[in-house]
C-alpha positions in Angstrom: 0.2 16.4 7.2 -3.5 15.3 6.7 -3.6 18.1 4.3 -0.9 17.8 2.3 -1.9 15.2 -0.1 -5.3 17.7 -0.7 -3.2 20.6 -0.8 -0.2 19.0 -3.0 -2.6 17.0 -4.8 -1.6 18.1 -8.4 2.5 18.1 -7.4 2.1 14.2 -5.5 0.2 13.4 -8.9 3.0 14.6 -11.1 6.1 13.5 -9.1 4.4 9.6 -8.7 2.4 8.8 -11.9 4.9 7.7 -14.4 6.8 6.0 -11.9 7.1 2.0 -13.5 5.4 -0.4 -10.8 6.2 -2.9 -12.2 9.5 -4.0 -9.9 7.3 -4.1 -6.9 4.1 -5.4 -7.9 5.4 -8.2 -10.2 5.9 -10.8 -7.1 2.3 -9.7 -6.3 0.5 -10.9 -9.1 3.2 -14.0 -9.7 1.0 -15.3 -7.2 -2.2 -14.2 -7.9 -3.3 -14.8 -11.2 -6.3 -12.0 -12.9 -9.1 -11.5 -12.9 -8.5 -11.3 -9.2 -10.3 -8.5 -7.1 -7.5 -6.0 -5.7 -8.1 -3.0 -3.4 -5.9 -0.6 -3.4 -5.6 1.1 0.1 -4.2 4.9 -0.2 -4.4 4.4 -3.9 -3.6 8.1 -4.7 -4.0 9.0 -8.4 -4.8 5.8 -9.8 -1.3 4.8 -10.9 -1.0 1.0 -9.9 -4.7 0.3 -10.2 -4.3 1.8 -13.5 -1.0 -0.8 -14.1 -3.1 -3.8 -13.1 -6.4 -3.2 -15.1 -4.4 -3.4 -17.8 -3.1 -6.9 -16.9 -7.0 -8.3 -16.3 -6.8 -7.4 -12.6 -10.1 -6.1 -11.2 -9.2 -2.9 -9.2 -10.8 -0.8 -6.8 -9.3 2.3 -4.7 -9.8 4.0 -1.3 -8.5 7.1 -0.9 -8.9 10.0 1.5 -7.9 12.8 -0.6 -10.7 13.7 -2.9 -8.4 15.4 -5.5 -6.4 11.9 -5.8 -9.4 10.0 -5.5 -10.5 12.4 -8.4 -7.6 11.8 -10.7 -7.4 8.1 -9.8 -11.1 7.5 -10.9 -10.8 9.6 -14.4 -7.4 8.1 -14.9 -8.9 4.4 -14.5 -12.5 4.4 -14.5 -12.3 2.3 -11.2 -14.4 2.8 -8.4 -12.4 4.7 -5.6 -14.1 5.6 -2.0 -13.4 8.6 -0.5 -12.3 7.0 2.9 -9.8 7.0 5.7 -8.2 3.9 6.2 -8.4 4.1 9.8 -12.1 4.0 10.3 -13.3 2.9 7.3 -15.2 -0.7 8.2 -13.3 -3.3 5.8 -15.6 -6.2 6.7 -17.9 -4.2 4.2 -15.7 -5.2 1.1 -14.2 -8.1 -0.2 -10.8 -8.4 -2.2 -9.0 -11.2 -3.3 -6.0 -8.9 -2.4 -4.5 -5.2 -0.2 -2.6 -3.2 -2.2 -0.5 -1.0 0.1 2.2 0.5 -1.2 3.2 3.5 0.9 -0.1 3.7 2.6 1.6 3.2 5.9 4.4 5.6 5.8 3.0 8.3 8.1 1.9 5.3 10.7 3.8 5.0 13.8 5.1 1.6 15.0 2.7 1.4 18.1 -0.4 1.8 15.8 1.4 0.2 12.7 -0.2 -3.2 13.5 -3.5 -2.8 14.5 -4.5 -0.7 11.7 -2.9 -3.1 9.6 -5.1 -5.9 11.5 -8.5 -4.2 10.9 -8.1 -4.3 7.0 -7.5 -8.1 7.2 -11.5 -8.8 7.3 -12.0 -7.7 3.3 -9.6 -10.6 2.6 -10.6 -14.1 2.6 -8.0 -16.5 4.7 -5.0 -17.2 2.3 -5.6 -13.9 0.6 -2.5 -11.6 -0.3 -1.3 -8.1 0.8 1.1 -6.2 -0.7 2.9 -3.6 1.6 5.5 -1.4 1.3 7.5 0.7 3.8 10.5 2.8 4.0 14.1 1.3 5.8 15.5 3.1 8.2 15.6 4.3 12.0 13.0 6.9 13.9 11.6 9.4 11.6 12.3 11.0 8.6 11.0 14.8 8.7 10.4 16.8 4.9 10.5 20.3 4.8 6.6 20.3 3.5 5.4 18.8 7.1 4.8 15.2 6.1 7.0 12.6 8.3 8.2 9.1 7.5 8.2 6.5 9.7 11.4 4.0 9.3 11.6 0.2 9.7 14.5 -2.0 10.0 13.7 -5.4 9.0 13.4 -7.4 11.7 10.7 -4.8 13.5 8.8 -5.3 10.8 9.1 -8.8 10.5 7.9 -8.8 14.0 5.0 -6.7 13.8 3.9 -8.4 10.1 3.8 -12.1 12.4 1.7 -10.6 15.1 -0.8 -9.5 12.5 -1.2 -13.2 11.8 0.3 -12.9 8.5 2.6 -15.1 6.3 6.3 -13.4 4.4 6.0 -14.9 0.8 8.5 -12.4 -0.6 10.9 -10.0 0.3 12.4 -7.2 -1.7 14.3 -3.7 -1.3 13.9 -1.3 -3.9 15.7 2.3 -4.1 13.0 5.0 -4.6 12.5 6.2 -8.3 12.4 9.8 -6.5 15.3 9.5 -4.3 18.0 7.4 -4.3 18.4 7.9 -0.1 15.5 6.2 0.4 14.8 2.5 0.0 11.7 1.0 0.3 11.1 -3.0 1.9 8.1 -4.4 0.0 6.0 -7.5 1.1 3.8 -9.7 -0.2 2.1 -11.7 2.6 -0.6 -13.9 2.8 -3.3 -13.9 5.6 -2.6 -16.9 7.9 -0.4 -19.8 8.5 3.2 -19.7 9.9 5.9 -16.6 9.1 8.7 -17.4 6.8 11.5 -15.4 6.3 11.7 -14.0 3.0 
């Protein structure tokens, strides 16, 4: 599954790009006005950093696949590291805000929040994350190799407060791809008490 978005890098690229962010990323930057500093964690091709350069934002995209990293940084001009989320040291970086939309699909529930907790030190306390994961139970298994990892709502709202971080808004979205699958997306903000959204 590591391989898949190097292998499929081309087909990811097609099926995602022209996919509107707007729905999900709109709350984000209600909150965060530009020219904030966003980093975009599994950025991919460069599709939402692309969305919020345009709005004034100042984007910047890791990414472990060096064909997406590829397309993202032709697509955007944006500096995008070729990294893997999972060891790469964030206390070397700063953002105003974490950009992860799907980044954390593939991540099972036991390592969900500590790998969520060792990106927190790129953000300053009160800065934002935006995360999104797909609803469901267990695992969701695709015919090219990759699996899903599902979350019902209040599992996540549990593991999101013992990261040490704050529910500002809630949303479900249907997936532009597939109407089965729904996605919850978060914004959050680093510190202080959990809300419900």
């Amino acid at each position: 599954m590591r391989d898949y978005y190097q292998r499929f890098a081309h087909q990811y690229r097609d099926a995602t790009f022209s996919i509107d962010p707007s729905p999900f990323l709109e709350p984000l930057i209600r909150l965060m006005p530009p020219p904030a500093r966003i980093l975009d964690i599994g950025c991919g091709s460069g599709r939402d950093m692309l969305w919020l350069e345009k709005r004034g934002y100042r984007a910047e995209g890791i990414e472990r696949s060096t064909a997406l990293a590829r397309f993202a940084r032709e697509v955007t001009g944006c500096r995008v590291l070729e990294a893997d989320f999972e060891t790469f040291d964030f206390s070397s970086t700063h953002a105003d805000a974490l950009l992860l939309v799907g980044a954390l699909v593939h991540t099972p529930r036991e390592r969900f929040a500590p790998i969520l907790t060792r990106m927190l030190p790129a953000l300053p306390e009160g800065g934002l994350v935006y995360l999104s994961l797909k609803e469901g139970e267990g695992v969701s298994r695709r015919d090219d190799g990759r699996v899903f990892h599902l979350w019902r709502e209040d599992d996540l709202e549990k593991d999101l407060h013992a990261s040490g971080l704050q529910v500002l808004h809630g949303s479900r979205n249907v997936s532009s791809l597939d109407p089965k699958d729904v996605w919850l997306g978060r914004v959050l903000r680093k510190g202080g008490e959990t809300e419900r959204p």
